[in-house]
Structures are given as C-alpha cells and as structure tokens.
C-alpha positions as CSV (number, residue, x, y, z in Angstrom):
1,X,82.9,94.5,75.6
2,X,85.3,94.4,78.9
3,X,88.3,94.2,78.0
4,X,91.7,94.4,80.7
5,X,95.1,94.4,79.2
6,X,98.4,94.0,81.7
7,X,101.6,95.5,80.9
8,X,104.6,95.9,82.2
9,X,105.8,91.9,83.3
10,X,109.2,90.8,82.7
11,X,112.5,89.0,84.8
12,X,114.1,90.4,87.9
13,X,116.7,89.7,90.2
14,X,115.3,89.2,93.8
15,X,114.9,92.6,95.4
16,X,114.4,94.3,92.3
17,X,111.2,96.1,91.4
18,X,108.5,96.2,88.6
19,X,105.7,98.4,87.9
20,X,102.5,96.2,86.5
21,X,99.6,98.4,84.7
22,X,96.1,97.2,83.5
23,X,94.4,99.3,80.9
24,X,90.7,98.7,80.5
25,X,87.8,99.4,78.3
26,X,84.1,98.9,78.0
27,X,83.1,99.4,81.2
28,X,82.7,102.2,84.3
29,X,86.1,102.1,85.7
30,X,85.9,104.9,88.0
31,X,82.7,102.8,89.8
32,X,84.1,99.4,90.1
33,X,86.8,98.4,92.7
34,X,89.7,96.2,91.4
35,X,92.3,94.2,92.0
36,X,95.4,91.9,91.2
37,X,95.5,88.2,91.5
38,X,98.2,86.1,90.4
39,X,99.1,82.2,89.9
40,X,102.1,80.6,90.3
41,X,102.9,77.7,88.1
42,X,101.1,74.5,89.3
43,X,99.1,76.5,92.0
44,X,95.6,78.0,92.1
45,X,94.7,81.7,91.8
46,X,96.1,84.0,94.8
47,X,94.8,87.9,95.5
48,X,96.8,90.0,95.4
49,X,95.6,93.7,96.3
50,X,92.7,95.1,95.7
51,X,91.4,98.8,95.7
52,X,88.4,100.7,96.3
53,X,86.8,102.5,93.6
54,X,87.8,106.2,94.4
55,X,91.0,104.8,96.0
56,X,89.6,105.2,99.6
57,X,91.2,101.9,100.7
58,X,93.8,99.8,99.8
59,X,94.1,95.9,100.7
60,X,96.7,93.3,100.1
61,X,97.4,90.3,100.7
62,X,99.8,89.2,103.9
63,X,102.7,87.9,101.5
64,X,103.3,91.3,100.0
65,X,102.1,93.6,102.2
66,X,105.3,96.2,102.8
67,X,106.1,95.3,99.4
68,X,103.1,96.3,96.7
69,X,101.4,99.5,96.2
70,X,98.0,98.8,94.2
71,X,97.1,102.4,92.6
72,X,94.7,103.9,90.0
73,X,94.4,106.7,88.2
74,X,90.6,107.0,86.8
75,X,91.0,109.4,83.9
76,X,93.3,107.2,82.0
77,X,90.9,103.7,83.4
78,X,93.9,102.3,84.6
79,X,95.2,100.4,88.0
80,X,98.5,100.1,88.8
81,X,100.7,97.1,91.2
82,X,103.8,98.8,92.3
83,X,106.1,95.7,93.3
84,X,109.3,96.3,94.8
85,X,112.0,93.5,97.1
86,X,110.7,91.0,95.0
87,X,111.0,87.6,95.9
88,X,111.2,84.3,94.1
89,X,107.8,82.8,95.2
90,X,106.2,86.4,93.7
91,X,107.1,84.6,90.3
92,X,103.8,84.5,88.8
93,X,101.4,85.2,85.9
94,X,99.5,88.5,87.5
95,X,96.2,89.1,86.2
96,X,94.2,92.0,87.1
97,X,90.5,91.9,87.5
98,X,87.5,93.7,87.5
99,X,83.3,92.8,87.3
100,X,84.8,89.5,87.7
101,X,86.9,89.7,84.4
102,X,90.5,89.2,84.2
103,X,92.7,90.4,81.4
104,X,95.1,87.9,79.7
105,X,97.5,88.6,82.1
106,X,101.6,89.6,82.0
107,X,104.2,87.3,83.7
108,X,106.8,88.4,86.7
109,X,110.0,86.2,87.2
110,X,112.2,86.6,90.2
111,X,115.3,84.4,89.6
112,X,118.9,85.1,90.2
C-alpha cells in the first residue's frame, strides 16, 4: 500500500519559517520524482515544488520561488519543503504527492 504522511504544519507569523516533511511507504521512493501541492481554502489544488528523483532538479512554482527549498533524502524515503518569509496567501493545507498519491496532508497558517 502507498502510503504519504506530512508533518511538520502549524501557525506562523508572516515571515516566519516552517519545515514540512512527508514520510512514505510501499513504494520505490528513490525512483519516483515528487512533489508538494497545496490548497487554500475555497480554491483548487496549486503545485507547489517538485523534485527529480535523485535530486538533479528542483522546480517550484513562481509564488514561492526565493522562498521554498523542496529536498529529499532517499535513505530515510522522505521529501522535505523548506518554507521560509512566509506569507498569508501561503496559508494552505500542503499535501505532498507521489505515483499520483497524496498523503492526508498537514495545514500551514500565516496570520498575524
């Protein structure tokens, strides 16, 4: 069974900094590129980042780009979203997502 379980949400003041982890299972993670999607409330699914499968390339998404570092560390089948001068509009639930499977998610709230 696939499984993906994200850690690591919580709330923030704007311009703090959170570090989001997905844990999977049940699957080749060192084969499978993966990424981070989230959804604000009331809006449809956004990618995020997304990274290759032996961390060769990085991508993100123009509205944190500068701000989120997408990592992964094989041996422990774990990816990683880095998140720092968070904004309000990154408030989301952020889901991360692999062999088009997302976990359950973990939700980020800037607010002041």
């Amino acid at each position: 069974e696939v499984r993906l379980v994200e850690s690591g949400g919580g709330v923030v003041h704007p311009g703090g900094s959170l570090t989001l982890a997905c844990i999977t299972s049940g699957f080749d993670f060192s084969a499978r590129d993966m990424s981070w999607v989230r959804q604000a409330p009331g809006k449809g699914p956004e990618w995020v980042a997304g990274i290759h499968k032996r961390s060769l390339t990085t991508r993100y998404a123009d509205s944190v780009k500068g701000r989120f570092t997408i990592s992964r560390d094989n041996a422990k089948n774990t990816v990683y979203l880095q998140m720092n001068d968070l904004k309000p509009e990154d408030t989301a639930v952020y889901y991360c997502e692999g062999l088009g499977v997302w976990g359950q998610g973990t939700q980020v709230t800037v607010s002041s």
